[in-house]
Structures are given as C-alpha cells and as structure tokens.
N, C-alpha and C positions, 0 to 999 in steps of 0.2 A: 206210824207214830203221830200222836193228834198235836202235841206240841213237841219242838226240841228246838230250845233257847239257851244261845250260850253266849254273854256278849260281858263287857263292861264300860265304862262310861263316868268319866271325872267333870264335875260339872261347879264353876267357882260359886263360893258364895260368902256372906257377910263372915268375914275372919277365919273361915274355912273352907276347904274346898270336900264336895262330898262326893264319894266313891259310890258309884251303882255296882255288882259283880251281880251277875242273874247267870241261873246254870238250871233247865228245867229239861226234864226227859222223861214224858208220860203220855202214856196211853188213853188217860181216862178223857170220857166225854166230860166229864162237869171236874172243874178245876178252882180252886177258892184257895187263896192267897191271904193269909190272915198277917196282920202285922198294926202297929202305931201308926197315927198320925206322922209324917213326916219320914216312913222309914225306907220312901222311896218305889213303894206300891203303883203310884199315878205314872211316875217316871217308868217304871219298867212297863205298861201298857200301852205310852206311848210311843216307846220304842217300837213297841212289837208294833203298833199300826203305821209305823212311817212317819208320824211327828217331832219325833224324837232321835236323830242318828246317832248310834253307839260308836266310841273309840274305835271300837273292831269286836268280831264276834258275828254269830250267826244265828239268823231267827228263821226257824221253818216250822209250817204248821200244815198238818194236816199231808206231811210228803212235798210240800210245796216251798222251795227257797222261797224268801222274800227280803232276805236282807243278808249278804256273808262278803265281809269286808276282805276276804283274802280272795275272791272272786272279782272284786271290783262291783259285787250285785247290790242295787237299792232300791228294790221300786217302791214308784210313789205311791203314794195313801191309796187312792184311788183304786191304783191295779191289783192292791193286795186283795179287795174284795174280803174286808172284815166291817163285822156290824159291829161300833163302836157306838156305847151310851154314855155320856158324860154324869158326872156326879150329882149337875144343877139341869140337864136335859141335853142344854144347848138348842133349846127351841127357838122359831126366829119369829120373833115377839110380833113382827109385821105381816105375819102369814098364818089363813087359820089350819085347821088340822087338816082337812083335807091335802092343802098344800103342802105342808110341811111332811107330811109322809110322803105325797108325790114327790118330794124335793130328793128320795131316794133312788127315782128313777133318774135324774138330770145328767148330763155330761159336762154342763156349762153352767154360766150363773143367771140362769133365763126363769124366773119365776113359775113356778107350774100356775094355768088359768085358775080362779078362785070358784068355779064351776063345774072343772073337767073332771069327767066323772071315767077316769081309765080303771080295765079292770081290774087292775091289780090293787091299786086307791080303794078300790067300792068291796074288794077280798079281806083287807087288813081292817077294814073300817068294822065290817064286823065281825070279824074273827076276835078285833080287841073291845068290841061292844061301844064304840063312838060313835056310831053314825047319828045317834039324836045330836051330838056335840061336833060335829064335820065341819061346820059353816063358823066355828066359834074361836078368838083367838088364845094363846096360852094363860093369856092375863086372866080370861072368865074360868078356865079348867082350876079343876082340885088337883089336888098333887099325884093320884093315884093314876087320874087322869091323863097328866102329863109324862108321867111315865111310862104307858101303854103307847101315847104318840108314839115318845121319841123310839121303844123298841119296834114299832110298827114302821118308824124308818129305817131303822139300821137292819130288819128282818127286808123288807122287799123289796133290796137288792141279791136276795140271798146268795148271804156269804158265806163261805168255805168255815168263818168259826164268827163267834158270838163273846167280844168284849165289854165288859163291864165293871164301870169305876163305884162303889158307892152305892148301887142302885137305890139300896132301901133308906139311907143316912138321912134325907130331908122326910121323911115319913113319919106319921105320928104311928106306936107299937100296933096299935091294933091294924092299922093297913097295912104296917111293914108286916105282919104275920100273913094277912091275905096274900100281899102280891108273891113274897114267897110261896104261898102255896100254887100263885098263878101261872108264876116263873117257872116251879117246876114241872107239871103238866105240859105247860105248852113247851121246855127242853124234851120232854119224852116224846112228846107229840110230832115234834118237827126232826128228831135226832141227829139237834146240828152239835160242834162241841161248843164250851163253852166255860171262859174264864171268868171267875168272879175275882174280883178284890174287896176285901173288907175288914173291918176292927172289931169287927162283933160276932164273935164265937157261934151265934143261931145260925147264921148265913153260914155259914162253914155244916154245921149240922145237918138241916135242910138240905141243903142243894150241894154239899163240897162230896163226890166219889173220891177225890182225894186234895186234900189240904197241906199246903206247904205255909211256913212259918218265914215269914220277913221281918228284918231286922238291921238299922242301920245301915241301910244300902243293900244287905248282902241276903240272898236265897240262894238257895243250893235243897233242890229235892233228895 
C-alpha cells in the first residue's frame, strides 16, 4: 500500500476551530488531492511529513509506519525520508543552486562549500538542465527554474515517496503545462510514488492515477 493515512487533528483559530479528518488507502503511485483554498490540503501534507502532529491516527507510506499515535510512534521529518516541495520552493535565498540541492544531502545545519562539486550535486544538476545556472542564487532564477531546484533537493536524498504542495500555483499557464509535462516523465522515469495537492482540475488530469476530493477539512478516499 503506497499510502494509508488515517488521522484527525483540531487545530484553533479566529472564532472557530477547524477539524482536519484524512482517511486515504491507495495503491496508486501518482495521487492528486483536489480541493479549495483553505480546505485544509497544506495541513494534511504536513502531517503526513512530521511538521504537523495529528490528534491521533496513523500515517504509513509505502509499508512504512511513520506516525500511529496508539503506538506511541512519531518520527521526525527527517527520518521519514520524504521529498517535500513547498508551494513558494522554500529556497534559501543565501545559497546558490548548487548548494541548495546539496543542502539535501546534510545532516546538520553546516552549509554545503559554494564549489563542491559531489556527485550526486553534478547528477541532479543535469538531470534538471541547471548546470549553466549552478553558481547562481534563487533571486536571478525564473520560476520554472526554481522549481527544478527545489525538486532536485527533495529527489537526492531519495525518498520512499515524493510530496508536493502547489507545485504549478506561482507559474505563468504556459510553464505550468511544461512542467507538468516534466513532472510527469521524470515520475515514470524514477517510479517513486507521489502526492500532488492542488485546485486546479489539469494537475489532477495530467499527473492524478487517482484523485481524491477535499473539502473543509475532511477527505475520505
């Protein structure tokens, strides 16, 4: 089973308090999560990577606990070993590409050299076509750009499964149709699994083998 998530999670806020319920049990490698703005999409992702700790409930992916509160089980981000993309990159503005993809190999908070050319750095770099852009920081990248980074760090630590907020949402149509078509090749190519979340019905088209519908907190496959 590539995913089986089953948690809930009450979390306060201005005049009400909102209920997350997530209930997912699916096989498929490519997973796409359609719903509104604000229906709690971001929130169940980050559960599933350890940012987020649910009331109770359990999150296993791929056969692997990583979080079942009647277990006493939580590991940290880190050991879940998932490649998480943020919606804006989360690139770190002080580090050029090279770095910042090395930054998937680290254990600590110890800057990768602005030179070091390790081979898995110098694999990603052209695997996603940067290496003219390796020495350059996120400020000078295009947006399509920036997105190849950040999946170039969340790919080379590779992880057990492949989360993603947003991916195409900051992209003008015409990229966003590219990188979907880039996203999906390189998911075949690598056949890792992988979760999308998104509002817009293409992304679902494209890349969703199966698509669940979210809704005020609440999912249920």
């Amino acid at each position: 089973m590539n995913f089986e998530v089953a948690f809930h999670k009450t979390l306060p806020g201005a005049g009400r308090r909102f209920a997350l319920q997530v209930g997912i049990r699916s096989d498929a490698a490519r997973l796409v999560i359609l719903g509104p703005s604000g229906a709690g999409k971001s929130l169940t992702l980050k559960a599933m990577a350890g940012l987020l700790r649910p009331d109770a409930g359990l999150v296993r992916l791929g056969g692997q606990t990583l979080f079942d509160s009647a277990a006493n089980l939580d590991l940290a981000p880190r050991k879940r070993r998932l490649g998480y993309v943020f919606q804006d990159y989360a690139l770190f503005p002080h580090l050029n590409v090279r770095q910042n993809i090395g930054f998937g190999l680290r254990r600590g908070w110890l800057n990768p050299h602005p030179r070091n050319e390790m081979d898995e750095v110098e694999y990603w770099l052209d695997c996603f076509r940067l290496r003219a852009v390796a020495g350059e920081l996120p400020a000078h990248l295009s947006g399509g750009q920036r997105q190849r980074v950040a999946l170039a760090r969340a790919l080379i630590a590779r992880p057990r499964a492949l989360l993603l907020d947003e991916p195409f949402a900051a992209l003008d149509a015409d990229l966003r149709e590219h990188m979907r078509s880039e996203l999906d090749a390189l998911q075949r190519r690598l056949a890792i699994p992988l979760l999308l979340i998104s509002h817009d019905a293409r992304d679902a088209e494209v890349l969703g083998e199966q698509v669940l519908c979210m809704r005020d907190g609440v999912l249920a496959a």
